[in-house]
HTML snippet that shows the backbone in 3Dmol.js (N, CA, C, O; Angstrom):
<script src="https://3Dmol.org/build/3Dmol-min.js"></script>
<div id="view" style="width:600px;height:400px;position:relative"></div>
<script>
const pdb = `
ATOM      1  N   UNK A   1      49.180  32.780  20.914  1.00  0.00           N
ATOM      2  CA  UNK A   1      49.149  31.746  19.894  1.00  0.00           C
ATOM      3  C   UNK A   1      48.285  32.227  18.721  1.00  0.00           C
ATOM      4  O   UNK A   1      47.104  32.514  18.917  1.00  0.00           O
ATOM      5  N   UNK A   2      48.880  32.327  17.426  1.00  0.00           N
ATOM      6  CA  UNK A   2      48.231  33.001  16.504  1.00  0.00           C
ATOM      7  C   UNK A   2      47.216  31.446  16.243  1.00  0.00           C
ATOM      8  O   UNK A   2      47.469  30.250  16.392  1.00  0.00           O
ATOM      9  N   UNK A   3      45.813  32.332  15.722  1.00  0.00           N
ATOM     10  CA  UNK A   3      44.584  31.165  15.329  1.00  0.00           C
ATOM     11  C   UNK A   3      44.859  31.099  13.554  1.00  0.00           C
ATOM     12  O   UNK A   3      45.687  31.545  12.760  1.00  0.00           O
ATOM     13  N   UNK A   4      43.611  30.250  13.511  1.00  0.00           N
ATOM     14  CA  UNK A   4      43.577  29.927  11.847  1.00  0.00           C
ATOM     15  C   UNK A   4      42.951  30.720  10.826  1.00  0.00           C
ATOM     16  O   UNK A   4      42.911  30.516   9.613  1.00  0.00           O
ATOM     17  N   UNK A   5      42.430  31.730  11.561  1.00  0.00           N
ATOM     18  CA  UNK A   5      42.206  33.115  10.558  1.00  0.00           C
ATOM     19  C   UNK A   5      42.944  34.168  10.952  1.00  0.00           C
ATOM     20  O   UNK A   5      42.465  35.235  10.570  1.00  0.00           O
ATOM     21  N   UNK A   6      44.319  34.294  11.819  1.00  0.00           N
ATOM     22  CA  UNK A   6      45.469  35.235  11.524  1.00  0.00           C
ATOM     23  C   UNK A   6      46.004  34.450  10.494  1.00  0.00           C
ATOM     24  O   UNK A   6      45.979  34.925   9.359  1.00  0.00           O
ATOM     25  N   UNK A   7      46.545  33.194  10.699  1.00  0.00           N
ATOM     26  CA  UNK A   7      47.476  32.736   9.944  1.00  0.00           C
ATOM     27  C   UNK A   7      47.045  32.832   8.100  1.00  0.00           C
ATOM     28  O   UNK A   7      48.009  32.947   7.343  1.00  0.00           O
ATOM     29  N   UNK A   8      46.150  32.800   7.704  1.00  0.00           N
ATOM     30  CA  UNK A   8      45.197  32.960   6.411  1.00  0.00           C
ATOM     31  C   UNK A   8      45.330  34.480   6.258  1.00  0.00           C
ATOM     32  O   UNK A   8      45.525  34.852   5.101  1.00  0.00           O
ATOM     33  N   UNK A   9      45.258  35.525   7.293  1.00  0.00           N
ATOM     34  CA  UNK A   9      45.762  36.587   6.928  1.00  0.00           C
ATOM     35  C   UNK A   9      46.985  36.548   6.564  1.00  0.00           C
ATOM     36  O   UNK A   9      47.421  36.722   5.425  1.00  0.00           O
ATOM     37  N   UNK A  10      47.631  36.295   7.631  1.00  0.00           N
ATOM     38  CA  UNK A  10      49.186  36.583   7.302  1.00  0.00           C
ATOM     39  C   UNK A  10      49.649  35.983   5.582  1.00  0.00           C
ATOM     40  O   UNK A  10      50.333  36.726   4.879  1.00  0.00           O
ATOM     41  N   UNK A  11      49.270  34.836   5.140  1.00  0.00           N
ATOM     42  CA  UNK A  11      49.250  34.031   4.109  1.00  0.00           C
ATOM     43  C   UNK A  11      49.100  34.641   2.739  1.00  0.00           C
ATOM     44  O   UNK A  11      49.985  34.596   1.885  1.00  0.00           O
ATOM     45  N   UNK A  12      47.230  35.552   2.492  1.00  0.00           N
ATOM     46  CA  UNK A  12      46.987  35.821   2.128  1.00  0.00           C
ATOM     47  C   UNK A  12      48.210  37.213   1.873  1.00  0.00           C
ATOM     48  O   UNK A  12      48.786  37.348   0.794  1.00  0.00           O
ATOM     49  N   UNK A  13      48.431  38.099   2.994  1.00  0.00           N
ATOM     50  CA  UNK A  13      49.255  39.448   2.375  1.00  0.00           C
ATOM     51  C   UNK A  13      50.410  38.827   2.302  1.00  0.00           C
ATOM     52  O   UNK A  13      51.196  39.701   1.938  1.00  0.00           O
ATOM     53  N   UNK A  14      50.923  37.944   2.416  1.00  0.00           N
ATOM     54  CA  UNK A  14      52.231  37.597   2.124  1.00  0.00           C
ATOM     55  C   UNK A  14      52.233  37.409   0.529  1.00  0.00           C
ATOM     56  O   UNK A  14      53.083  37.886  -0.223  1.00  0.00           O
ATOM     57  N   UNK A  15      51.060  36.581   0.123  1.00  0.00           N
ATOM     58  CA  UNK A  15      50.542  36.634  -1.447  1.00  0.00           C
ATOM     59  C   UNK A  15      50.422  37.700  -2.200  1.00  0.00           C
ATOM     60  O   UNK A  15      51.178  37.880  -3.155  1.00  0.00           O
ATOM     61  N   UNK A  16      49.594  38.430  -1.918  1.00  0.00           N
ATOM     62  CA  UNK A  16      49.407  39.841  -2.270  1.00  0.00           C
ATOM     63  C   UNK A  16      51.365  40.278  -3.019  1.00  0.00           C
ATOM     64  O   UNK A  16      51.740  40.463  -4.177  1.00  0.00           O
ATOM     65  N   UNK A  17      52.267  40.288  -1.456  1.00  0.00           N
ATOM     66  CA  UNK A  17      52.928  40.721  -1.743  1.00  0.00           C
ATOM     67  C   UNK A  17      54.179  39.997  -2.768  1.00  0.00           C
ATOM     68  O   UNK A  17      55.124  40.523  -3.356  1.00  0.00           O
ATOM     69  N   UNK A  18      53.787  38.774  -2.698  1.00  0.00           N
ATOM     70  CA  UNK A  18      54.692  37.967  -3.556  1.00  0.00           C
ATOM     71  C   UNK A  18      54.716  38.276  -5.142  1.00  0.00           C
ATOM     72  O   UNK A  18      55.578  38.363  -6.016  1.00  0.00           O
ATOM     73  N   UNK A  19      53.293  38.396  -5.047  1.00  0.00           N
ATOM     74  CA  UNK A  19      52.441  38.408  -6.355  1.00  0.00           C
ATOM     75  C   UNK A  19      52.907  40.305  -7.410  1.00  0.00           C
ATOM     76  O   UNK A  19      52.706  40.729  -8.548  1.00  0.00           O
ATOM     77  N   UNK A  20      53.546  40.823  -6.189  1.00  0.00           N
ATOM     78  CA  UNK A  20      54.099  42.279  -6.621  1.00  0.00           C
ATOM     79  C   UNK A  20      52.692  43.292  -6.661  1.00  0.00           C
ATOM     80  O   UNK A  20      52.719  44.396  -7.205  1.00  0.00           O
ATOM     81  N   UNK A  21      51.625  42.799  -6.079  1.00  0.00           N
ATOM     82  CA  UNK A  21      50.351  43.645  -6.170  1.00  0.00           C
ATOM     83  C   UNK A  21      50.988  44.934  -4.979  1.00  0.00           C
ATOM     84  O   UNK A  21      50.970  46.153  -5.150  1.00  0.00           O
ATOM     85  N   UNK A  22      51.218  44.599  -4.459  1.00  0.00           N
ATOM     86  CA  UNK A  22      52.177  45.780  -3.451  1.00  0.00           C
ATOM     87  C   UNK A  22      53.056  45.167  -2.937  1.00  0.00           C
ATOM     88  O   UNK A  22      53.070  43.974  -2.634  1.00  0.00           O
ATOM     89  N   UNK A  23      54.304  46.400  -2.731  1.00  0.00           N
ATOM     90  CA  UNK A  23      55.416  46.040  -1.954  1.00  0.00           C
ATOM     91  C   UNK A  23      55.549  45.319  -0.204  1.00  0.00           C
ATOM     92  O   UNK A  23      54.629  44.766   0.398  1.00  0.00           O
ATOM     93  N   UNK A  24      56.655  45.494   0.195  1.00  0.00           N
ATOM     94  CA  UNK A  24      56.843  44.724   1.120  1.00  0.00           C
ATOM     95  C   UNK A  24      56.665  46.258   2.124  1.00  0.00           C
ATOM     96  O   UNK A  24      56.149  46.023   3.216  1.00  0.00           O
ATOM     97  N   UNK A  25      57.066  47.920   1.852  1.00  0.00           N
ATOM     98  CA  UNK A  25      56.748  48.945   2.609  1.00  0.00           C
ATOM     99  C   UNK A  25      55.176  48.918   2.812  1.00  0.00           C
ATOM    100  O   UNK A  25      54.592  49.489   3.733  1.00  0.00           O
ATOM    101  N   UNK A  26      54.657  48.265   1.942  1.00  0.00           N
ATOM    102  CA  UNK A  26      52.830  48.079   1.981  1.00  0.00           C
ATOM    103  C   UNK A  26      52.191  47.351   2.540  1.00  0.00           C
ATOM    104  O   UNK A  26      50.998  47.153   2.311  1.00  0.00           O
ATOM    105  N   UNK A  27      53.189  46.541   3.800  1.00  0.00           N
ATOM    106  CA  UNK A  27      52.097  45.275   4.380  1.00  0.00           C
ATOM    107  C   UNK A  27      50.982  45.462   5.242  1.00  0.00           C
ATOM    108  O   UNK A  27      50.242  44.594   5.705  1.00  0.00           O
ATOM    109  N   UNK A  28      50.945  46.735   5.410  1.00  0.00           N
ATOM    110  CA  UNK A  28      49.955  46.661   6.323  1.00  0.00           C
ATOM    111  C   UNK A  28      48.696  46.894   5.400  1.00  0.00           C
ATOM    112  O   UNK A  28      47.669  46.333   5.783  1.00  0.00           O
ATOM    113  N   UNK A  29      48.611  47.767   4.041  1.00  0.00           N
ATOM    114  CA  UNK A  29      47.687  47.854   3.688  1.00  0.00           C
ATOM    115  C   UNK A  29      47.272  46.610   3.139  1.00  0.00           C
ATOM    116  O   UNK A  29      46.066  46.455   2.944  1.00  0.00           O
ATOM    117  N   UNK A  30      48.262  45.476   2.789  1.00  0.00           N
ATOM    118  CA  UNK A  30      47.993  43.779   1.839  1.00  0.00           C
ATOM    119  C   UNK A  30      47.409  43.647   3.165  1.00  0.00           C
ATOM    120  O   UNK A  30      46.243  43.351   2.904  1.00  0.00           O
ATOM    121  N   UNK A  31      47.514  43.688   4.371  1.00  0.00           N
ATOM    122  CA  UNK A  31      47.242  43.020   4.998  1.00  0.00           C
ATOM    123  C   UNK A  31      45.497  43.333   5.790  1.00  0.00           C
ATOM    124  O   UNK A  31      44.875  42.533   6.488  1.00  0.00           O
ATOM    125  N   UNK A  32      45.120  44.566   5.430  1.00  0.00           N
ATOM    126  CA  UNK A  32      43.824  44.630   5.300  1.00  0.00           C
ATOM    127  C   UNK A  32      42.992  44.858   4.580  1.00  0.00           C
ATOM    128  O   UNK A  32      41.874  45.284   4.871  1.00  0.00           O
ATOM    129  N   UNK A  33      43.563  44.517   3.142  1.00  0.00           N
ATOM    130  CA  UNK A  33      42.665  43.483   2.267  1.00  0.00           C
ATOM    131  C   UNK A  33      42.520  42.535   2.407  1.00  0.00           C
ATOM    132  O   UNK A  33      41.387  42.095   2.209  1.00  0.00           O
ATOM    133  N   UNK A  34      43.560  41.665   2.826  1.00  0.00           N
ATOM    134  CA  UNK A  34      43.774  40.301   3.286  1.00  0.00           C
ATOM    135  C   UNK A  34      42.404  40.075   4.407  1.00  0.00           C
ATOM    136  O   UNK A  34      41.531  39.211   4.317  1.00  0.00           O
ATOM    137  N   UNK A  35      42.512  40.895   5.214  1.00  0.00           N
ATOM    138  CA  UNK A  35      41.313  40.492   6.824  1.00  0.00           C
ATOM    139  C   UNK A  35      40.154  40.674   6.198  1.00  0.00           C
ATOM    140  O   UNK A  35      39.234  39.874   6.369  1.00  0.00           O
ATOM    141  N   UNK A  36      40.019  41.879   5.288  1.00  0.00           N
ATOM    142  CA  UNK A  36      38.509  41.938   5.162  1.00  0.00           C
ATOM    143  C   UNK A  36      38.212  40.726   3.834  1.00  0.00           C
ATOM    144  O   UNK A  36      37.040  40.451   3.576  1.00  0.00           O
ATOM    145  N   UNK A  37      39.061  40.222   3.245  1.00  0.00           N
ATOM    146  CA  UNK A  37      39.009  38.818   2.193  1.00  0.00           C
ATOM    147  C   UNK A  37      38.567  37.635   3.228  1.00  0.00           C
ATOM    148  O   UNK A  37      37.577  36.935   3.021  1.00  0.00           O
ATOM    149  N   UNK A  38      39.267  37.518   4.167  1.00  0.00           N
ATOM    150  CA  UNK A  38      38.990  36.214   5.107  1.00  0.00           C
ATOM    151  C   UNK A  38      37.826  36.466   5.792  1.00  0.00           C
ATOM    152  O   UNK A  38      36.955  35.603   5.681  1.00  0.00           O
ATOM    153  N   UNK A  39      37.570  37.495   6.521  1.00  0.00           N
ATOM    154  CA  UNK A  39      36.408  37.996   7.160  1.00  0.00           C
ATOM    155  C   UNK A  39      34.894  38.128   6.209  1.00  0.00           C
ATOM    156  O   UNK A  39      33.785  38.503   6.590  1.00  0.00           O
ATOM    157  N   UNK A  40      35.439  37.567   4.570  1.00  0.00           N
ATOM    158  CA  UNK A  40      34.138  37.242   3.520  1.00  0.00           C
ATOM    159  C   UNK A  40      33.380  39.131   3.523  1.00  0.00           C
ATOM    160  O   UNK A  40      32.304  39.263   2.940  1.00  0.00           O
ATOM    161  N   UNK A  41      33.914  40.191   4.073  1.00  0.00           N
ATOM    162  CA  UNK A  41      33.282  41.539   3.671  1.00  0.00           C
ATOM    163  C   UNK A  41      32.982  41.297   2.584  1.00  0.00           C
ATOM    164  O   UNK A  41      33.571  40.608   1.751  1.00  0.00           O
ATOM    165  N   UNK A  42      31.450  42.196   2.479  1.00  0.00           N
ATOM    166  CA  UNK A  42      31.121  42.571   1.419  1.00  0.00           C
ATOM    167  C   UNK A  42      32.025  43.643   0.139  1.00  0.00           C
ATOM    168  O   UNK A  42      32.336  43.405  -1.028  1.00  0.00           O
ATOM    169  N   UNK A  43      32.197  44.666   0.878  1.00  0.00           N
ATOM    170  CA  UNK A  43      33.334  45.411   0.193  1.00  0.00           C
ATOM    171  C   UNK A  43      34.304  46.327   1.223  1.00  0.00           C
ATOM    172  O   UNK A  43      34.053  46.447   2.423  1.00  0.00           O
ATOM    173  N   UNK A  44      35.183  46.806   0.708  1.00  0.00           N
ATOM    174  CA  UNK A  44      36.250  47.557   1.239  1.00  0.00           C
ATOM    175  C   UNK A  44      36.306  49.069   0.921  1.00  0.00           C
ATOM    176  O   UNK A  44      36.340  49.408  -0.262  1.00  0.00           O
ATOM    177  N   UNK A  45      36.320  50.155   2.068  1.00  0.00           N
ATOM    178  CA  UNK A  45      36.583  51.264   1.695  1.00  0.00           C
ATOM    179  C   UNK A  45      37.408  51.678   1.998  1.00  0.00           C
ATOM    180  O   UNK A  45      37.709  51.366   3.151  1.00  0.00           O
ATOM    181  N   UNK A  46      38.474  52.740   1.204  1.00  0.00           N
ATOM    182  CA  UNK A  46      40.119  53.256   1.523  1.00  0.00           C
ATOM    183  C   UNK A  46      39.678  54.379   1.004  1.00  0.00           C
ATOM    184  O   UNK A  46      38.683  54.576   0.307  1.00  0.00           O
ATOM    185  N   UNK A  47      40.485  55.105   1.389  1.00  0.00           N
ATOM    186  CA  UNK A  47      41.161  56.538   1.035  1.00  0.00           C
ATOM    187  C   UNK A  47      42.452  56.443  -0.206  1.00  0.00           C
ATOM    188  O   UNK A  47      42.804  57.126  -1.168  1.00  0.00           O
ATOM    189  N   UNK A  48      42.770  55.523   0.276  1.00  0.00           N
ATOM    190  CA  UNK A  48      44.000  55.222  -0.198  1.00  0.00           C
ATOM    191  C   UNK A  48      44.371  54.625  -1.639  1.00  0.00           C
ATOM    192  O   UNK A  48      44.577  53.480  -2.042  1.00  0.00           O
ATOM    193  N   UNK A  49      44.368  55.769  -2.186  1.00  0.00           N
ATOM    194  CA  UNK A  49      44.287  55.773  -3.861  1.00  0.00           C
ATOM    195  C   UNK A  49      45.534  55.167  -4.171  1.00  0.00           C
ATOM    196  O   UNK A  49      45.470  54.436  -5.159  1.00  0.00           O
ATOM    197  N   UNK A  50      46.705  55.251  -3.603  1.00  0.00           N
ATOM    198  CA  UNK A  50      47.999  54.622  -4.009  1.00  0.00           C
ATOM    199  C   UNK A  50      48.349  53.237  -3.965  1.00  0.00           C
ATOM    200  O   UNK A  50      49.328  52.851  -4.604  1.00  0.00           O
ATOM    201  N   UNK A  51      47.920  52.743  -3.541  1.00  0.00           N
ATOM    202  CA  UNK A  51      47.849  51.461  -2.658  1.00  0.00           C
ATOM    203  C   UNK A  51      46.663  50.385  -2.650  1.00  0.00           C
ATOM    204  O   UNK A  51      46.872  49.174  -2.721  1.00  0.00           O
ATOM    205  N   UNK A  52      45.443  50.944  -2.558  1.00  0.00           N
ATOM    206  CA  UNK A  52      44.418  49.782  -2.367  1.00  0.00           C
ATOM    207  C   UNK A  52      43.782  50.653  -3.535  1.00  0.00           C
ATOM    208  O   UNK A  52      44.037  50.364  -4.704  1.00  0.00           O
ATOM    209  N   UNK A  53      43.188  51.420  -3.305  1.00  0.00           N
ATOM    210  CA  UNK A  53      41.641  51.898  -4.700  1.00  0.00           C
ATOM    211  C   UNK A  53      42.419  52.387  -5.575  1.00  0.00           C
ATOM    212  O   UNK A  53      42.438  53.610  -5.716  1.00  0.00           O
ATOM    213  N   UNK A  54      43.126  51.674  -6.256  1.00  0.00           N
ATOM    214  CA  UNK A  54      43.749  51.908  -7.893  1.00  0.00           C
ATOM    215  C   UNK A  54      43.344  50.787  -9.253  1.00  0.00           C
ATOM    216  O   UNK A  54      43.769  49.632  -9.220  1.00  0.00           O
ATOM    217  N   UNK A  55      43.006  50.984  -9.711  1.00  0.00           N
ATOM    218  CA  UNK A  55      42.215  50.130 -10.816  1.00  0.00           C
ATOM    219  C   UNK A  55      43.238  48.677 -10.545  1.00  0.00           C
ATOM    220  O   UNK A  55      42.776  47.606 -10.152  1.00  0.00           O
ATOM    221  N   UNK A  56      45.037  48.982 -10.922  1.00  0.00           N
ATOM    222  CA  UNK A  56      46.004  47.741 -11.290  1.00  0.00           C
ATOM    223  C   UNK A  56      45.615  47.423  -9.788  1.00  0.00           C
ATOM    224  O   UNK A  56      44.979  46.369  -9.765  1.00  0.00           O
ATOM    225  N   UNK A  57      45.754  47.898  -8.686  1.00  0.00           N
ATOM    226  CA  UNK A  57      45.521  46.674  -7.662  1.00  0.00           C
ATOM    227  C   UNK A  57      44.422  46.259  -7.387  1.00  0.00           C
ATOM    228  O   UNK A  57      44.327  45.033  -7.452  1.00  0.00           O
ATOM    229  N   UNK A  58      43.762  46.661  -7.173  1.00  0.00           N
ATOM    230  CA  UNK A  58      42.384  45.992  -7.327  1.00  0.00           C
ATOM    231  C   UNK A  58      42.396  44.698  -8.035  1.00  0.00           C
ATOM    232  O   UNK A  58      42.088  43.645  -7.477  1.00  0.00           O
ATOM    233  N   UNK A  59      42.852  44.813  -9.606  1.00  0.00           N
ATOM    234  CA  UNK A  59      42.814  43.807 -10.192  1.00  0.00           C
ATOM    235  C   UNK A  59      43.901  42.745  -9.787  1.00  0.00           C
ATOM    236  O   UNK A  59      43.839  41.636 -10.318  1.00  0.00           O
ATOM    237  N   UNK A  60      44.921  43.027  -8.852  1.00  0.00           N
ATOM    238  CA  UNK A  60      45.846  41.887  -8.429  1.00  0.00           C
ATOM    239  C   UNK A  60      45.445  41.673  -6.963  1.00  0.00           C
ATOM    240  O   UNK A  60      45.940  40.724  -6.354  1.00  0.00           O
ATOM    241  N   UNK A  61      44.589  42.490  -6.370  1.00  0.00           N
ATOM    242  CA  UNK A  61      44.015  41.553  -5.478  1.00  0.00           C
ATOM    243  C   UNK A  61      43.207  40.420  -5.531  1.00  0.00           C
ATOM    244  O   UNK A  61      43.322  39.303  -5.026  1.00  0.00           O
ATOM    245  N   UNK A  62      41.982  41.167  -6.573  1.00  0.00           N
ATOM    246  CA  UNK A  62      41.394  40.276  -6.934  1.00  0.00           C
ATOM    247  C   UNK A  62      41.785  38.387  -7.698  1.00  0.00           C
ATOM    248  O   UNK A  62      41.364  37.247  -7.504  1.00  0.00           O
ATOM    249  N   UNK A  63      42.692  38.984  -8.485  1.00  0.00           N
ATOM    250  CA  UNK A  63      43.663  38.329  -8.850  1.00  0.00           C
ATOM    251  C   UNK A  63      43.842  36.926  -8.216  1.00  0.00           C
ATOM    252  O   UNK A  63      43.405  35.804  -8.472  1.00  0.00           O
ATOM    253  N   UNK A  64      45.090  37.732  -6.801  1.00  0.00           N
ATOM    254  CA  UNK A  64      45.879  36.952  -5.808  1.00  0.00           C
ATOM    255  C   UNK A  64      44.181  36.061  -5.257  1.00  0.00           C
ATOM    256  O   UNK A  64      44.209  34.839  -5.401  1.00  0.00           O
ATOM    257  N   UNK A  65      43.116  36.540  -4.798  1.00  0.00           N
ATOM    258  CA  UNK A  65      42.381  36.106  -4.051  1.00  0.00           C
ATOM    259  C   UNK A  65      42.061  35.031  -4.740  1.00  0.00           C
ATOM    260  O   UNK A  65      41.844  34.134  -3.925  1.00  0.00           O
ATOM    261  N   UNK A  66      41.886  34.567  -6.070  1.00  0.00           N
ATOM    262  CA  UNK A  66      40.862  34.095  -7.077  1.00  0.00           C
ATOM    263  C   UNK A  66      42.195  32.837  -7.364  1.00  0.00           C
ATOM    264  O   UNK A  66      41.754  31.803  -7.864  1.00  0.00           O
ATOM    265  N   UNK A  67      43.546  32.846  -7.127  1.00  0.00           N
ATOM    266  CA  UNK A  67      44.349  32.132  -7.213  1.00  0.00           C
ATOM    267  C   UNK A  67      44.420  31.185  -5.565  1.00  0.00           C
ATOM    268  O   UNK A  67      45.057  30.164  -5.309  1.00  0.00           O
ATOM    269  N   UNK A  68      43.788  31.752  -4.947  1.00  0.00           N
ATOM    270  CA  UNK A  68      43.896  31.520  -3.503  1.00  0.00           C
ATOM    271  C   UNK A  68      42.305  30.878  -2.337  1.00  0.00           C
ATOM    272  O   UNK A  68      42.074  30.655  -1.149  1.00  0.00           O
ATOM    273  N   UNK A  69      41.447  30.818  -3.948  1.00  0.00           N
ATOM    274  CA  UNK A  69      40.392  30.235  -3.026  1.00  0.00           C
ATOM    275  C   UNK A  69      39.127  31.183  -2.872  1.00  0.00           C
ATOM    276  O   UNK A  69      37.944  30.872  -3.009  1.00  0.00           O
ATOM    277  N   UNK A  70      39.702  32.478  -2.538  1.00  0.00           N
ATOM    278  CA  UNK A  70      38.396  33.254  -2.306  1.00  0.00           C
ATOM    279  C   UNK A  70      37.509  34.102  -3.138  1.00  0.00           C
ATOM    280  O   UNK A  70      38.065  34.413  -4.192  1.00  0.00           O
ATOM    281  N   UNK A  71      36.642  34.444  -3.045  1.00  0.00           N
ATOM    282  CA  UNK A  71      36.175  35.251  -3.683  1.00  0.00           C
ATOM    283  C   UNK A  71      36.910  36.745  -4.046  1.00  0.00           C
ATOM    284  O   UNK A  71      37.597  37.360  -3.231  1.00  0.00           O
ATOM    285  N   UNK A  72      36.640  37.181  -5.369  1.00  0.00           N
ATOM    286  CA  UNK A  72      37.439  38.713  -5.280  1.00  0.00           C
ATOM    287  C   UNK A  72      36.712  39.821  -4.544  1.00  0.00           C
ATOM    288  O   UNK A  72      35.564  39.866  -4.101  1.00  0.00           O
ATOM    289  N   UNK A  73      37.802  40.790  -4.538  1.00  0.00           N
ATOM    290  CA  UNK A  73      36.960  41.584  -2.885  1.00  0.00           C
ATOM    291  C   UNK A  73      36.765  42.796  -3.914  1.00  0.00           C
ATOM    292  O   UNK A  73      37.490  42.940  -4.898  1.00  0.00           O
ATOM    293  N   UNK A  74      35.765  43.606  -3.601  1.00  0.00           N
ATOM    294  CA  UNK A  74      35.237  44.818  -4.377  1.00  0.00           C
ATOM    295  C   UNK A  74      35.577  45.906  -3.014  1.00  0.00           C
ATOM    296  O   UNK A  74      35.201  45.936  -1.842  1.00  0.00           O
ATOM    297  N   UNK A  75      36.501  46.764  -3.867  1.00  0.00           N
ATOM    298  CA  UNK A  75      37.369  47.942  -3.254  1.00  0.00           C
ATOM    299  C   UNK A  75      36.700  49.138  -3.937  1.00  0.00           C
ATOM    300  O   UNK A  75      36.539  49.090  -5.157  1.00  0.00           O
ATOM    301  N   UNK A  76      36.361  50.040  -3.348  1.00  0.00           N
ATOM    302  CA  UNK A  76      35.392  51.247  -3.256  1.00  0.00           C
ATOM    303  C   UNK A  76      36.251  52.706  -2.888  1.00  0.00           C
ATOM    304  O   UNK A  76      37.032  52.616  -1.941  1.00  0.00           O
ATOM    305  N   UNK A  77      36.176  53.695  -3.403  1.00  0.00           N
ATOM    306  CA  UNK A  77      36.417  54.917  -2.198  1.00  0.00           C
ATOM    307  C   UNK A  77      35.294  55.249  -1.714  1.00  0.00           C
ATOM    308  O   UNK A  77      34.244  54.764  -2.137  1.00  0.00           O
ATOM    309  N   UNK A  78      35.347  56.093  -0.790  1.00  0.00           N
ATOM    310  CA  UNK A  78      34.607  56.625   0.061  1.00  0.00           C
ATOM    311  C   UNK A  78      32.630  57.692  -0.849  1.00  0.00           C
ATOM    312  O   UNK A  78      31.438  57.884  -0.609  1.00  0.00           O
ATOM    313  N   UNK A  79      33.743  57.981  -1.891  1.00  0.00           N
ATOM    314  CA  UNK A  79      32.917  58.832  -2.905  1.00  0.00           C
ATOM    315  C   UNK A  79      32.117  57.706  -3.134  1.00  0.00           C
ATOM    316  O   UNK A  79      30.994  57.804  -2.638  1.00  0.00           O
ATOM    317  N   UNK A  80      32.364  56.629  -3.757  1.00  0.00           N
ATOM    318  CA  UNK A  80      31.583  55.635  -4.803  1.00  0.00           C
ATOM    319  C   UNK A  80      30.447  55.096  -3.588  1.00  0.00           C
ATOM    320  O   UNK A  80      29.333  54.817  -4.030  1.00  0.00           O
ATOM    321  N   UNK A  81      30.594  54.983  -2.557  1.00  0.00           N
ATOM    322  CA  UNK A  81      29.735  54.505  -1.764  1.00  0.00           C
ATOM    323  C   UNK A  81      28.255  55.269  -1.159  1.00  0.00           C
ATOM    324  O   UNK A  81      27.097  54.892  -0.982  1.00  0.00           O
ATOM    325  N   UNK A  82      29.122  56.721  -0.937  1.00  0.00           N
ATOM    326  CA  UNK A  82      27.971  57.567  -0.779  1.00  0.00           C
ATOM    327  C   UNK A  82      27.101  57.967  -1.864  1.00  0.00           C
ATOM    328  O   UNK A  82      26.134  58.696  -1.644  1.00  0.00           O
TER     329      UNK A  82
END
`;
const viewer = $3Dmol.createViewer("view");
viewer.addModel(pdb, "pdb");
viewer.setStyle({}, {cartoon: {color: "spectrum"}});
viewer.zoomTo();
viewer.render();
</script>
């Protein structure tokens, strides 16, 4: 039985993806922005320059989140942190 913070995930990357911040081949990455958005993280680190740490998504996550209640999530690479 999915709980009430899968379903807010699922919600949230379904947004993400509605919103065209990434495709529908991309749900898994909407979808952990999505967990670490609900889970209130401080920030997010990827590798993944195509997809999550690119300036335009970033800004449509942030975006989608800020249309959706939550706070915007601050996405990092690995470099910027160390």
């Amino acid at each position: 039985m999915p709980t009430r913070q899968s379903n807010e995930i699922e919600q949230l990357r379904d947004a993400y993806m509605s919103a065209g911040v990434v495709g529908p081949s991309c749900a898994e990455d909407a979808e952990h922005i999505a967990s670490a958005t609900v889970a209130d993280v401080d920030f997010a680190v990827s590798w993944n320059f195509k997809h999550i740490v690119h300036i335009e998504k970033i800004d449509g996550f942030q975006g989608v989140n800020l249309l959706h209640g939550y706070p915007p999530i601050r996405i990092f690479s690995p470099r910027e942190v160390i």
